[in-house]
C-alpha positions as CSV (number, residue, x, y, z in Angstrom):
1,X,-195.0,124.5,75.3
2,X,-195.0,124.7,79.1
3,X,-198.0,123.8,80.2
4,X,-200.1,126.8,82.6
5,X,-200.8,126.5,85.9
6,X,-204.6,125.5,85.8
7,X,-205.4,124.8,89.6
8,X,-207.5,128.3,90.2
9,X,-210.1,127.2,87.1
10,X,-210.2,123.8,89.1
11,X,-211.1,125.1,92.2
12,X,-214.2,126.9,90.3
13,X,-216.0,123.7,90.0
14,X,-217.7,121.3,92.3
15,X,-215.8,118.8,94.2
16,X,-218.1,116.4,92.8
17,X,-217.8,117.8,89.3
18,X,-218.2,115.1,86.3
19,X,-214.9,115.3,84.5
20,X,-214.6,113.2,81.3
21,X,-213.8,112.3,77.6
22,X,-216.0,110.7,74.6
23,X,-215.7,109.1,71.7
24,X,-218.1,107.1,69.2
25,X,-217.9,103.5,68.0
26,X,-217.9,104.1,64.6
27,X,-215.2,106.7,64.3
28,X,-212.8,104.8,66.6
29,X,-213.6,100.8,66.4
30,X,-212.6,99.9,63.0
31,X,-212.9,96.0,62.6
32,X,-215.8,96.7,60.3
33,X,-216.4,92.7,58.8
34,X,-214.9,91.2,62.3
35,X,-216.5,89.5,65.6
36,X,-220.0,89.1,63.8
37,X,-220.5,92.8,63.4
38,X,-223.1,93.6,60.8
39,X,-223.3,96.5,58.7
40,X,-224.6,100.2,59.7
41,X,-226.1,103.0,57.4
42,X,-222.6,104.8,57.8
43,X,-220.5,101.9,56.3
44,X,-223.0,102.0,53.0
45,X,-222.4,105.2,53.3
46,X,-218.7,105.8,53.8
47,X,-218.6,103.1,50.5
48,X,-220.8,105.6,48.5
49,X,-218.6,107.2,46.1
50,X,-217.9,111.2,46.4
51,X,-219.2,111.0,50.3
52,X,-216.1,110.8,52.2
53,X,-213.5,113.2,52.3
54,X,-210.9,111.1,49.6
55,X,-213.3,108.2,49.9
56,X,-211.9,106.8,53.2
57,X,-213.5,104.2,54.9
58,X,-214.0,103.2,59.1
59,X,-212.9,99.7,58.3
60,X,-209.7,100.5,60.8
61,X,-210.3,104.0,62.2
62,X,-208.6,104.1,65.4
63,X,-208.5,100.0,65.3
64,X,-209.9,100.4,68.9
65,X,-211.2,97.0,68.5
66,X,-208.1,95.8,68.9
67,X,-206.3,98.3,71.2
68,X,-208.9,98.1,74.2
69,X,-206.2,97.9,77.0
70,X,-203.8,100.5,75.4
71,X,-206.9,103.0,74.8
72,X,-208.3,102.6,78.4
73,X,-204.7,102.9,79.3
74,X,-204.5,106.7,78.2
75,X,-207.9,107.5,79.5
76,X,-206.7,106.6,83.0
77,X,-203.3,108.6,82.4
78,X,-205.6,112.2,81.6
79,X,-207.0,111.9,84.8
80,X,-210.6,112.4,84.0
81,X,-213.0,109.7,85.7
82,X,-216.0,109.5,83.3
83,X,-215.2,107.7,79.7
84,X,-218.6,108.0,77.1
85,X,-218.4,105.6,74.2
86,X,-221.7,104.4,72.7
87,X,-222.1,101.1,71.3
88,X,-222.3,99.5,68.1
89,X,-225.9,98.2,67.1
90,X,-224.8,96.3,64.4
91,X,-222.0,95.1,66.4
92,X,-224.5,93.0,69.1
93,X,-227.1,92.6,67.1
94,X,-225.8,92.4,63.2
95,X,-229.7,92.5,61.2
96,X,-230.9,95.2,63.6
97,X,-233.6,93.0,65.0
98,X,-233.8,91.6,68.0
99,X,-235.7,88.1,69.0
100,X,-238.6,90.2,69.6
101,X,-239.1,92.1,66.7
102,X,-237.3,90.0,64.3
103,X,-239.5,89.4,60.9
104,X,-240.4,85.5,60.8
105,X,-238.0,84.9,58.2
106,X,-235.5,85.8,60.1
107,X,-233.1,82.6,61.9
108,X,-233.4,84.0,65.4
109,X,-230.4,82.3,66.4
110,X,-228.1,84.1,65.0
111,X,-229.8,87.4,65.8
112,X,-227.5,88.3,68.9
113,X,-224.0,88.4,68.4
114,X,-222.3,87.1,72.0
115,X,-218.6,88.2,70.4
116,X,-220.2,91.6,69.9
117,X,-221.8,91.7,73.6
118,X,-218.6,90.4,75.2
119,X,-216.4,93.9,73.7
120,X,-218.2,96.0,75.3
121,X,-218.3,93.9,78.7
122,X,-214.8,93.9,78.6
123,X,-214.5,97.4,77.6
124,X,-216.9,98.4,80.7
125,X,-215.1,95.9,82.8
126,X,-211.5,97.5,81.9
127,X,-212.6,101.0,83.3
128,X,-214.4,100.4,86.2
129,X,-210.4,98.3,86.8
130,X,-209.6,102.1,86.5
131,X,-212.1,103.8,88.7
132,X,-213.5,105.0,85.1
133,X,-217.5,105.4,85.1
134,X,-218.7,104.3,81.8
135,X,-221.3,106.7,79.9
136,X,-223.1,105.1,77.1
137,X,-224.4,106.3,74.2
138,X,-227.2,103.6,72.6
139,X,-227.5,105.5,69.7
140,X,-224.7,107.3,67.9
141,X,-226.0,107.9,64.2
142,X,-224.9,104.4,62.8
143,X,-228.3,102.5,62.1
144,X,-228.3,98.8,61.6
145,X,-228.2,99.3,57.7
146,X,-230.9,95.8,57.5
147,X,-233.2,98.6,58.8
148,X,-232.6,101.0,56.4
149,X,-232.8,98.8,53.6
150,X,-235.7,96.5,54.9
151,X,-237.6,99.4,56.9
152,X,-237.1,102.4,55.6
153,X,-234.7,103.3,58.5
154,X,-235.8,106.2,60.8
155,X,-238.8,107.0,58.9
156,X,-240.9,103.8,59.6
157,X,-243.3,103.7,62.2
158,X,-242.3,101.0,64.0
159,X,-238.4,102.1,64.2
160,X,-239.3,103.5,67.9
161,X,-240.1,99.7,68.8
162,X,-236.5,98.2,67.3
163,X,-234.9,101.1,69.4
164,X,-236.3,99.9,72.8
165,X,-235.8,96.3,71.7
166,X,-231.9,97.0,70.7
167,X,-231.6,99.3,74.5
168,X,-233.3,96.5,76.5
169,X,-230.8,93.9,75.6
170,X,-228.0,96.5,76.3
171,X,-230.1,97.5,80.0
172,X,-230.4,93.3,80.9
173,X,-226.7,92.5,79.6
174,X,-224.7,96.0,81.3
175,X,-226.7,98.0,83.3
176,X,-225.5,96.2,86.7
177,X,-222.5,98.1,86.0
178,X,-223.6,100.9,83.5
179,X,-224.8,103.8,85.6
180,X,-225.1,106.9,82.9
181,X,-227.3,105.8,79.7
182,X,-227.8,108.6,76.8
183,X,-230.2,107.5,74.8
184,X,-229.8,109.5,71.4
185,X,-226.6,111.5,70.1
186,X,-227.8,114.6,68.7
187,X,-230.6,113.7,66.5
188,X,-230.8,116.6,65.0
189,X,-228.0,115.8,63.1
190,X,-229.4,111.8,62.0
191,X,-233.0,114.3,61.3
192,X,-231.6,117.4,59.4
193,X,-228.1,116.7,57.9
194,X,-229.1,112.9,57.4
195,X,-232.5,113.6,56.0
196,X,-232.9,117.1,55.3
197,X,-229.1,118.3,53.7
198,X,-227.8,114.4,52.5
199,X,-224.5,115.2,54.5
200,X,-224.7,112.5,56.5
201,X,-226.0,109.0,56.3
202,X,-228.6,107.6,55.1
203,X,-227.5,110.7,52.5
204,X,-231.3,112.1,52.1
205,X,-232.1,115.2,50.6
206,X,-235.9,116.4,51.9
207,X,-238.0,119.5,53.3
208,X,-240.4,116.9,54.9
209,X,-238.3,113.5,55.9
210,X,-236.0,115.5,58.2
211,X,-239.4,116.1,60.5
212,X,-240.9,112.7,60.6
213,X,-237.2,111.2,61.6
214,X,-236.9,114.0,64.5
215,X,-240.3,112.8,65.5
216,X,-239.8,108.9,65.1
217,X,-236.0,109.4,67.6
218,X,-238.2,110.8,69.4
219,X,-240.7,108.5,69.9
220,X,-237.9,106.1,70.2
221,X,-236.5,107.9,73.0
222,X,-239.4,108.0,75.0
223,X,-239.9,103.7,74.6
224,X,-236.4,103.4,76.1
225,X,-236.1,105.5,79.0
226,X,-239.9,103.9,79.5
227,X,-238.2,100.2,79.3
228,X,-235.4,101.6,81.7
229,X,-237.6,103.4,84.1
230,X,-240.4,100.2,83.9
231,X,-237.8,97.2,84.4
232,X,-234.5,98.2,84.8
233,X,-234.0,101.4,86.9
234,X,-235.0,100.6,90.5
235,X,-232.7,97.6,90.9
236,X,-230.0,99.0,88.5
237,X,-229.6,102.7,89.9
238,X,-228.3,104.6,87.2
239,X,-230.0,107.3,85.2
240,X,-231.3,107.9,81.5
241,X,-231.2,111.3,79.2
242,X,-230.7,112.4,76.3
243,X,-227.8,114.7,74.6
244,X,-228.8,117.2,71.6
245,X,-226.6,119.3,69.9
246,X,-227.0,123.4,69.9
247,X,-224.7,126.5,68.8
248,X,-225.6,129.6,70.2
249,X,-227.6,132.2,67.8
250,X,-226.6,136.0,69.0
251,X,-228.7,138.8,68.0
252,X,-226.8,140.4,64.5
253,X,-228.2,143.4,66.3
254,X,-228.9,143.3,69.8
255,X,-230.9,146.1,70.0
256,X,-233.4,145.0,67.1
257,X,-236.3,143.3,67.9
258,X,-236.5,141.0,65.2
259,X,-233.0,140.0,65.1
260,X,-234.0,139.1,69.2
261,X,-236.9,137.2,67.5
262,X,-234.8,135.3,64.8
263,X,-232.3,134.7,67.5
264,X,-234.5,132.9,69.4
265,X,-236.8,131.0,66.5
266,X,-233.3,129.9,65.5
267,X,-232.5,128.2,69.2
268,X,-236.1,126.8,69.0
269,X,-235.7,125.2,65.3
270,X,-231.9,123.6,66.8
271,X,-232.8,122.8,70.2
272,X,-236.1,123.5,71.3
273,X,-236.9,121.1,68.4
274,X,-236.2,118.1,70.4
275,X,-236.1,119.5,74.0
276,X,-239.2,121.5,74.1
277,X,-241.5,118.1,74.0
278,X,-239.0,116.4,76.7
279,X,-239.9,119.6,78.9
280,X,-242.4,121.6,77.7
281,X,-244.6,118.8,76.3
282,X,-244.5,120.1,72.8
283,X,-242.8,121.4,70.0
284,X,-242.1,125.0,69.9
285,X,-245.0,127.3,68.5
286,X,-242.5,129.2,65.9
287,X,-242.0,125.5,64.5
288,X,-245.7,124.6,64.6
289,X,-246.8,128.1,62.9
290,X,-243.8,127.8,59.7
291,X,-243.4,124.6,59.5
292,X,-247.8,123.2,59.7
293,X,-248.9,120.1,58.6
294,X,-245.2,119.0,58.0
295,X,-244.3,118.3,61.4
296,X,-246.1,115.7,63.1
297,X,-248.6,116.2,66.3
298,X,-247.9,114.2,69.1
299,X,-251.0,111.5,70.5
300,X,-251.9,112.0,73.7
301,X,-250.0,108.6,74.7
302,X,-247.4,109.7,72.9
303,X,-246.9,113.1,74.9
304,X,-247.1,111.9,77.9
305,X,-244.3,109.0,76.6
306,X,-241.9,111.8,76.0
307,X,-242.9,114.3,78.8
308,X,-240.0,114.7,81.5
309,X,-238.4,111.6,79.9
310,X,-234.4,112.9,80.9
311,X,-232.9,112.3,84.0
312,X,-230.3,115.1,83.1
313,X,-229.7,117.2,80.3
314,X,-227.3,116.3,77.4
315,X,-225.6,119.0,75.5
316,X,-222.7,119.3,72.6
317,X,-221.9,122.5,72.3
318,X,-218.9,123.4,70.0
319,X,-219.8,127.1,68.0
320,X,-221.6,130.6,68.0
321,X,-223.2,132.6,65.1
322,X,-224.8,135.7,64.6
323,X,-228.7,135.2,63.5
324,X,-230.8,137.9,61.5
325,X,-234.2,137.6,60.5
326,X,-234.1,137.3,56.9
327,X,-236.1,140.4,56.3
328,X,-232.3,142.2,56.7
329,X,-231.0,140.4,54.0
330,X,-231.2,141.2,50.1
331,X,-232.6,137.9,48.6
332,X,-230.6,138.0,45.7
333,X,-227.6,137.7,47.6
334,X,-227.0,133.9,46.8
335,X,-225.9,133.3,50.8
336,X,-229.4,134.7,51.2
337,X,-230.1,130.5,51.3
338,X,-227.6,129.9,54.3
339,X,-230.3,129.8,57.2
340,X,-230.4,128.2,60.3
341,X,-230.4,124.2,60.1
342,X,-230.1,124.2,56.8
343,X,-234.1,125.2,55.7
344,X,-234.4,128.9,55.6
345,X,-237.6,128.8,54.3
346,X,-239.4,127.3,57.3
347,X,-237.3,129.8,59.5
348,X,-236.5,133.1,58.1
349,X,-233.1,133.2,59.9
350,X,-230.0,134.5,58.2
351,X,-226.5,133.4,59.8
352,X,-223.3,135.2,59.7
353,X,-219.9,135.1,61.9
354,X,-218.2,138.0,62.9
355,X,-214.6,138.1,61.2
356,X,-212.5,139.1,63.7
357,X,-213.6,135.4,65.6
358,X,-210.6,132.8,64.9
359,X,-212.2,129.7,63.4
360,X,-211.6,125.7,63.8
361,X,-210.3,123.7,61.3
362,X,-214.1,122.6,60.9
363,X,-214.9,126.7,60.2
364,X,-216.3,126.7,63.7
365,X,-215.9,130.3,65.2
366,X,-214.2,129.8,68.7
367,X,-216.6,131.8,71.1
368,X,-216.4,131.2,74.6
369,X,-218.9,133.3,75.5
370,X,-221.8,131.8,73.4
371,X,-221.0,128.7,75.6
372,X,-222.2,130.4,78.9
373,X,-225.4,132.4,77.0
374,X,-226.8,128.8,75.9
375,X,-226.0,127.1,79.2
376,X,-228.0,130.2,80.9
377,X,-230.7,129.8,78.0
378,X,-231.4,126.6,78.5
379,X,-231.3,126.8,82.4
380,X,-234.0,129.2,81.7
381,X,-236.3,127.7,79.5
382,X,-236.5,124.3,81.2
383,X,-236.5,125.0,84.8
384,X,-232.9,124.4,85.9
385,X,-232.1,121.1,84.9
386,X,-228.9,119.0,85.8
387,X,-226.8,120.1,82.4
388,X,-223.4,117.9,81.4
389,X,-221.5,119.1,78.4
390,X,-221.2,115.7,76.6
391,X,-219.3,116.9,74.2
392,X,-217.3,120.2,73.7
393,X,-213.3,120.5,71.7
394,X,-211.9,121.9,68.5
395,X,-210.2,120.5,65.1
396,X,-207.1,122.3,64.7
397,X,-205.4,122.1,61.2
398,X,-202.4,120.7,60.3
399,X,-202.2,118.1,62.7
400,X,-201.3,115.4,60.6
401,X,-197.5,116.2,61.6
402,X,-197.3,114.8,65.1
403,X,-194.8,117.7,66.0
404,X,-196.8,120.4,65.2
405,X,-200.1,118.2,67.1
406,X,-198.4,117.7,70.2
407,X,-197.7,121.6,70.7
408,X,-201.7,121.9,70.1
409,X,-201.3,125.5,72.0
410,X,-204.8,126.7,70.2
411,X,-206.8,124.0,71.6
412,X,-204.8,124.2,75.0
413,X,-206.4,128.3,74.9
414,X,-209.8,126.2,73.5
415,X,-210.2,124.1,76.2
416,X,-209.3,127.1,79.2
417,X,-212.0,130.1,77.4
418,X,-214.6,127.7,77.3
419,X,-213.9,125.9,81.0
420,X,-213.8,129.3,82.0
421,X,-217.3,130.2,80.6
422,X,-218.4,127.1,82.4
423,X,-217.3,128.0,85.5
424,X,-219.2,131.3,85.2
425,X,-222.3,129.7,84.3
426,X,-222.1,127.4,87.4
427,X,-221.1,131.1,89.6
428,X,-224.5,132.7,87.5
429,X,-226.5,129.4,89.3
430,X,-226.6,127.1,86.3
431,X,-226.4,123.7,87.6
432,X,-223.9,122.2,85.1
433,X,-222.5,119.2,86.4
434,X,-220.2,117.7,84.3
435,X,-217.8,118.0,81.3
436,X,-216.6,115.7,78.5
437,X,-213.6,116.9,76.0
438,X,-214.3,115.5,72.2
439,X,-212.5,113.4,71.8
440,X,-210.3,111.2,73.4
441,X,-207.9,110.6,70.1
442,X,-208.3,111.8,66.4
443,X,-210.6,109.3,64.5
444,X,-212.7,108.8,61.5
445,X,-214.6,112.3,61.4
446,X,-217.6,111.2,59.6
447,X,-217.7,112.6,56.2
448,X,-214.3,114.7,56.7
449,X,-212.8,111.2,56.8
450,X,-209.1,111.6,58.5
451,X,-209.0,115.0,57.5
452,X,-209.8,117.0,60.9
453,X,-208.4,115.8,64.2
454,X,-209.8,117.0,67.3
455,X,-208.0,114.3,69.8
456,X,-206.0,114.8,72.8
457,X,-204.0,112.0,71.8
458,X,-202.6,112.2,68.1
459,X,-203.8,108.9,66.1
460,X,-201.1,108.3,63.2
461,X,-203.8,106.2,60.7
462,X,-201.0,104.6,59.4
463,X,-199.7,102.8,61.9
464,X,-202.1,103.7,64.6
465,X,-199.2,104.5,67.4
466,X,-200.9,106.9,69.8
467,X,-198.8,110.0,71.7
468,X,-200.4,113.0,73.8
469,X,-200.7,115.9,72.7
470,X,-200.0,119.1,75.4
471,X,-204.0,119.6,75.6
472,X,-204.0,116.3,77.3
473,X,-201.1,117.0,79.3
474,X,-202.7,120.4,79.8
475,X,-205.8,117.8,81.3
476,X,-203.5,116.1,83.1
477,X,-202.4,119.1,84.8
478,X,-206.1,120.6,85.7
479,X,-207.3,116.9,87.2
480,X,-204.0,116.0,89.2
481,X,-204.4,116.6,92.7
């Protein structure tokens, strides 16, 4: 395909716009059992029959491990100046613990893995070579799997203090160079579809876990960006936030006042969940009135831990839906369960799509629009914070062919709709400031295994040769000067 002329969508955003790609250790690293990397809740996981798409595994992935130079190489080629990668826990420090929270048993020797530190300083060292400002993720869903088994993982009380422990080492050892820290990636997802649905690790199925975990990352949040304001942030320089994950809800009827109301209990339940207590000091009322003495109530202490505790404001953003209150729908309808996160109960919010959208290769509808409500919403609700789209890209089927990847048209029109949408938002006074395209190169899609690819570059898992696709040349394009 030729590839458009993109330069008038450039000139829509700031000169000192944030223009990037991300990944995730686990779903590009591979060398699971090498360099003194311990195990995470995702490997027991990914080893847990019936889990993963054809049982595949993240022993390999991407073997970025291995392919450091060669994958920085191709982030420099797109252009973009802003590379987001989180680290490994288990990789620096194998039994989750630290020296200062290790149980006494423990041989605190062997507690911090150097090999483990010394990947990530060269991988930090590597693109600041390419004028590449590293972003990095602390926490990208893959628990130290000691502190799953030995501590009941995100529902134990003192998980929050094994967090800070785990980010202080990583704010001592990088942050001279490490300038962008996100805390947490999505943890709605690690809450509800690791505790609440079973779709992701640990693999839980619950009404009430899902709550406690969201309120433990929480907590855990709060203790780091605490360490990094306290002892690390005046020498260092850099900033600390946070990036949760929200679709947009659209009234099913826009002119019915309680599809307006389940619209926006439904954006409170997703987002508002976790953001509200970061800006508004609490959780949202709709949540405290359904969901009672299931969700936790934050300690004084503990409020004011949490309050205004993000620098900047972290969003994936990949899908819209319709949202109905549930009073619409006839209950014996068996989709009449399908609500919003998963637990219609607490909610009363029926979802739907409208089928004239075109849909991912994930089902995702592609709806550029819902894109620029959300970034107006949440501009809105929390007093016009700096916004950055940490994560924001489509699957498209049948990729496995590298022909038929590399003319990746659909994401090509993907990428444009939703820049555009953007670039509205930032005309309509929404102070978005940067953008990261998921994902660098296909990878290990958590439970869909291999199966969905959403790179730029086209991975083949068998022998792990890398080639652009016209999306990233279509990058290329919109970044060259």
């Amino acid at each position: 395909m030729d590839i458009p002329n993109n330069k008038k969508l450039h000139q829509r955003f700031p000169d000192d716009f944030v223009w990037g790609v991300a990944s995730a250790a686990f779903q590009v690293e591979g060398a699971a059992r090498e360099g003194g990397r311990g195990p995470s809740i995702w490997d027991a996981f990914n080893y847990t029959p019936g889990k993963i798409h054809l049982n595949q595994t993240a022993d390999i992935a991407c073997d970025h491990y291995h392919r450091l130079e060669e994958d920085v190489a191709m982030i420099a080629a797109l252009g973009v100046k802003a590379y987001r990668f989180s680290i490994s826990w288990s990789r620096v420090l194998p039994q989750g613990y630290s020296p200062k929270n290790a149980p006494s048993r423990a041989d605190k020797s062997k507690l911090i893995n150097e090999e483990g530190l010394a990947f990530y300083d060269r991988l930090i060292n590597l693109l600041l070579e390419n004028n590449i400002q590293p972003w990095v993720t602390l926490f990208h869903w893959d628990l130290p799997l000691a502190l799953q088994m030995e501590q009941d993982g995100l529902l134990s009380s003192e998980v929050a203090d094994y967090f800070a422990d785990y980010a202080e080492l990583c704010f001592s050892r990088y942050g001279d160079r490490v300038k962008h820290w996100i805390t947490l990636n999505e943890p709605w997802c690690s809450a509800m579809l690791g505790h609440g649905m079973g779709l992701k690790a640990p693999g839980r199925i619950s009404t009430e876990e899902p709550y406690l975990a969201a309120h433990n990352l929480l907590l855990a949040h709060g203790k780091m960006v605490k360490n990094y304001r306290d002892n690390f942030q005046a020498q260092q320089g850099g900033q600390i936030g946070i990036t949760n994950n929200c679709d947009w809800r659209e009234p099913k009827n826009p002119n019915a006042k309680n599809d307006q109301a389940a619209a926006q209990r439904a954006l409170e339940f997703f987002l508002g969940w976790f953001a509200d207590p970061i800006y508004l000091g609490d959780y949202p009322q709709s949540m405290r009135e359904r969901v009672k003495e299931r969700l936790p109530k934050f300690t004084d202490e503990e409020r004011a831990l949490i309050f205004k505790s993000s620098d900047f404001f972290g969003l994936n953003h990949y899908t819209t839906r319709y949202a109905e209150d549930m009073a619409n729908i006839d209950k014996d309808d068996p989709q009449s369960s399908h609500g919003n996160g998963g637990i219609s109960s607490d909610q009363d919010v029926y979802l739907s799509q409208d089928d004239a959208w075109e849909e991912t290769d994930m089902g995702w509808a592609v709806v550029p629009w819902g894109c620029r409500k959300l970034l107006e919403w949440i501009d809105q609700r929390y007093d016009h914070p700096d916004i950055y789209i940490t994560e924001n890209g489509c699957a498209i089927p049948e990729e496995d062919d590298l022909a038929k990847a590399q003319n990746d048209s659909r994401r090509v029109e993907f990428y444009e709709t939703y820049l555009d949408q953007c670039a509205q938002a930032i005309e309509n006074g929404v102070k978005l400031k940067g953008y990261f395209a998921w994902t660098l190169m296909d990878n290990y899609e958590w439970e869909e295994g291999y199966s969905k690819r959403f790179g730029l570059y086209h991975v083949d898992f068998a022998t792990g040769e890398r080639n652009i696709k016209n999306s990233g040349r279509w990058f290329q394009a919109l970044l060259s000067k």
